[in-house]
Structure formats: C-alpha cells, structure tokens
C-alpha positions in Angstrom: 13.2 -17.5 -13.2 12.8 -17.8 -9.3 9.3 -18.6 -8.7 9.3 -16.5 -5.6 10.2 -13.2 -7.3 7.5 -13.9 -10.1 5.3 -14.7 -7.6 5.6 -11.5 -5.1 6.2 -9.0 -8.2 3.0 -10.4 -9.3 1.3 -10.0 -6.5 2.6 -6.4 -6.4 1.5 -5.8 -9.8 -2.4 -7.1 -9.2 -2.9 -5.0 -6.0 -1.9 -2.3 -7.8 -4.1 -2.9 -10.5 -6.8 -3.7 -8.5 -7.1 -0.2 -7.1 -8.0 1.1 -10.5 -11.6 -0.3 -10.1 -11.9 0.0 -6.2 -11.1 3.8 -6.7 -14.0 4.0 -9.4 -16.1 2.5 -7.4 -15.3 5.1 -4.6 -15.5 8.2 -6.9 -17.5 7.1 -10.2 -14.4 8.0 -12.1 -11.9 6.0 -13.5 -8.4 7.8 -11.9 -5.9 5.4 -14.2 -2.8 6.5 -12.1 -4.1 4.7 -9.1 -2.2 1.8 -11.0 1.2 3.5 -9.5 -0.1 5.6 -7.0 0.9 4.5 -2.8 -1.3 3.8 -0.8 -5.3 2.6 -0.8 -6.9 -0.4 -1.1 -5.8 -3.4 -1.7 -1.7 -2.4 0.0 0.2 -4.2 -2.6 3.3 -4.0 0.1 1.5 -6.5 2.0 0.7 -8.6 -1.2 3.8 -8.9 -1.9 5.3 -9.9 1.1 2.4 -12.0 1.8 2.5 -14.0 -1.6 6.4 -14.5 -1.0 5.8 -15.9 2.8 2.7 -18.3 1.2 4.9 -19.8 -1.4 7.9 -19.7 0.7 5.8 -22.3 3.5 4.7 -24.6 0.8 7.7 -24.6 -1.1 10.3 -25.0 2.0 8.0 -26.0 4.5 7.8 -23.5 7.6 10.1 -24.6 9.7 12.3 -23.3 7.1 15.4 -20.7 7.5 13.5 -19.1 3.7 10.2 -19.1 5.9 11.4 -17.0 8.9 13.0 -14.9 6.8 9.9 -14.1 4.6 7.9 -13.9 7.5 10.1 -11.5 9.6 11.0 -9.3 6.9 7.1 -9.1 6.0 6.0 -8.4 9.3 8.1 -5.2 9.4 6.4 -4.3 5.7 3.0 -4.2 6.7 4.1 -2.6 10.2 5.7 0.2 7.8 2.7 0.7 5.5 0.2 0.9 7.9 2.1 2.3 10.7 4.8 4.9 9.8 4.0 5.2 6.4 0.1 6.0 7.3 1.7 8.6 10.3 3.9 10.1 7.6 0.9 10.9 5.1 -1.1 12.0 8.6 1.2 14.6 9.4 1.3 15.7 5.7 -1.9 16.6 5.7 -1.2 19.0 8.4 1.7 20.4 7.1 -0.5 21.0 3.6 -3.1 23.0 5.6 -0.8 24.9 8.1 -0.4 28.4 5.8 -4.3 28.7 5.5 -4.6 27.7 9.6 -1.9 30.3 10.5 -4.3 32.7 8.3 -7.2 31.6 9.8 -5.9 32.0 13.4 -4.8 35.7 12.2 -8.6 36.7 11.4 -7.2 36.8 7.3 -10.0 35.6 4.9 -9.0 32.5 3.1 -8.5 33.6 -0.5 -7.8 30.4 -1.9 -4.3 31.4 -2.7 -2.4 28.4 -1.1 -4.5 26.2 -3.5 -3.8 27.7 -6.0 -0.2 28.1 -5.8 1.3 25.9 -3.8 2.3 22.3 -4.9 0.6 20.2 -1.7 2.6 17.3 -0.5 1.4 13.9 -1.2 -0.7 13.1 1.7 -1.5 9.2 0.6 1.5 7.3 1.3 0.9 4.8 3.9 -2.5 2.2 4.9 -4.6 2.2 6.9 -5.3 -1.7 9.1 -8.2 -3.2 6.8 -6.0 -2.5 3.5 -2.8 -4.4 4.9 -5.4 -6.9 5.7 -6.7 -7.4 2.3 -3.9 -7.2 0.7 -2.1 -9.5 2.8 -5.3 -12.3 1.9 -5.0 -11.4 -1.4 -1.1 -12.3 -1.3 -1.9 -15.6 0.5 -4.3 -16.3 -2.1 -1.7 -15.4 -4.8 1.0 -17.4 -3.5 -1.0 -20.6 -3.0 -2.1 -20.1 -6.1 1.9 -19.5 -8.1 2.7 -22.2 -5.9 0.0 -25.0 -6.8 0.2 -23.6 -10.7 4.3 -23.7 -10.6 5.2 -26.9 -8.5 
C-alpha cells in the first residue's frame, strides 16, 4: 500500500470523525451524520492535504518534485474550502430565505409554508479560516505521526 494514500485517507477519515463529538459539544446532541457531512470543524480537506504534504517532506525531503507538488495542490484545497466553498454555502443561505424575503417585502405574513414545503439547499459546504487551520495541524500531526510509525 502507498503510505501516502493511507496516510491522507486517514487523516480524512479522523477529521471527519472528529466532528461527531465537536458537534455535541456545540448542540448537546449527538448528530451521527456529522461523520459525512461537509463542512465544520476540524476541515478534513485540509487534513488531508496537510497529512500528505507532512509525510511527503519527511519522506522525500522538501526540496522534493513529490513536495511541491503536495504543497501546491494543497494550497489550492484549503483556498477552496474556506474560500469558494464557504462563498458557495454563503450565498445558499440567501437563496434558502429569498421566497419568505420577497413575502416579507410584499407586507404577506410569513405562514411558515416555505419551511415546510420546500427542500432548503445545503447551506454548510465550505470553512470557515480557524477550521482549515485546525485541520491542517491536525494533518501535520497525522502525517509526522504515519511517517515516524511507517518508516
């Protein structure tokens, strides 16, 4: 198996994890489908790509062509999750609130009824700064760690 892989997918997999208990701590209720959700704390995009860089630098040394590429390649990641990701979800709150502001604008009581019936897009899909930075340290950690444990 390529200890890289192993290593990012592992990362990935303990960020996402890792939510489950940060989200109860949040609400006081245990929301098991944080474990797949996007989005939240720790980003596991930035674990991932983190972890991969980390092991990459230890393992070819970062002066490496592997190195650069890792690095690059998880620079534009975290830009996405906590950039245009975060923008996307931003705007999709809007867009899930627009019938009952239209209403609202027209002097119509708010009856509820868009909640009711209307499936709301998924408004939590990108990061926000601090979670692309803790999941980036936690994929730093992780990758030192698959490194030191595999080689």
């Amino acid at each position: 198996m390529n200890n890289g892989i192993l290593i990012g997918l592992s990362s990935i997999t303990i960020a996402q994890l890792l939510k489950i208990p940060i989200k109860k701590q949040q609400t006081g209720k245990w929301i098991w489908s944080e474990a797949i959700a996007t989005g939240g704390m720790p980003s596991s995009h930035s674990a991932g790509v983190a972890s991969l860089a980390t092991y990459t630098a230890l393992k070819k040394g970062v002066s490496s062509i592997e190195f650069a590429l890792a690095t690059i390649f998880g620079s534009i990641v975290m830009y996405d999750a906590q950039g245009i990701r975060r923008q996307t979800g931003e705007i999709t709150i809007k867009v899930n609130t627009l019938d009952e502001e239209i209403e609202r604008l027209a002097g119509e009581p708010d009856h509820g009824v868009h909640d009711l019936t209307e499936q709301r897009l998924k408004e939590m899909l990108g990061h926000q700064p601090a979670e692309v930075l803790a999941g980036a340290l936690l994929g730093i950690g992780i990758g030192a760690l698959g490194y030191f444990l595999k080689d």
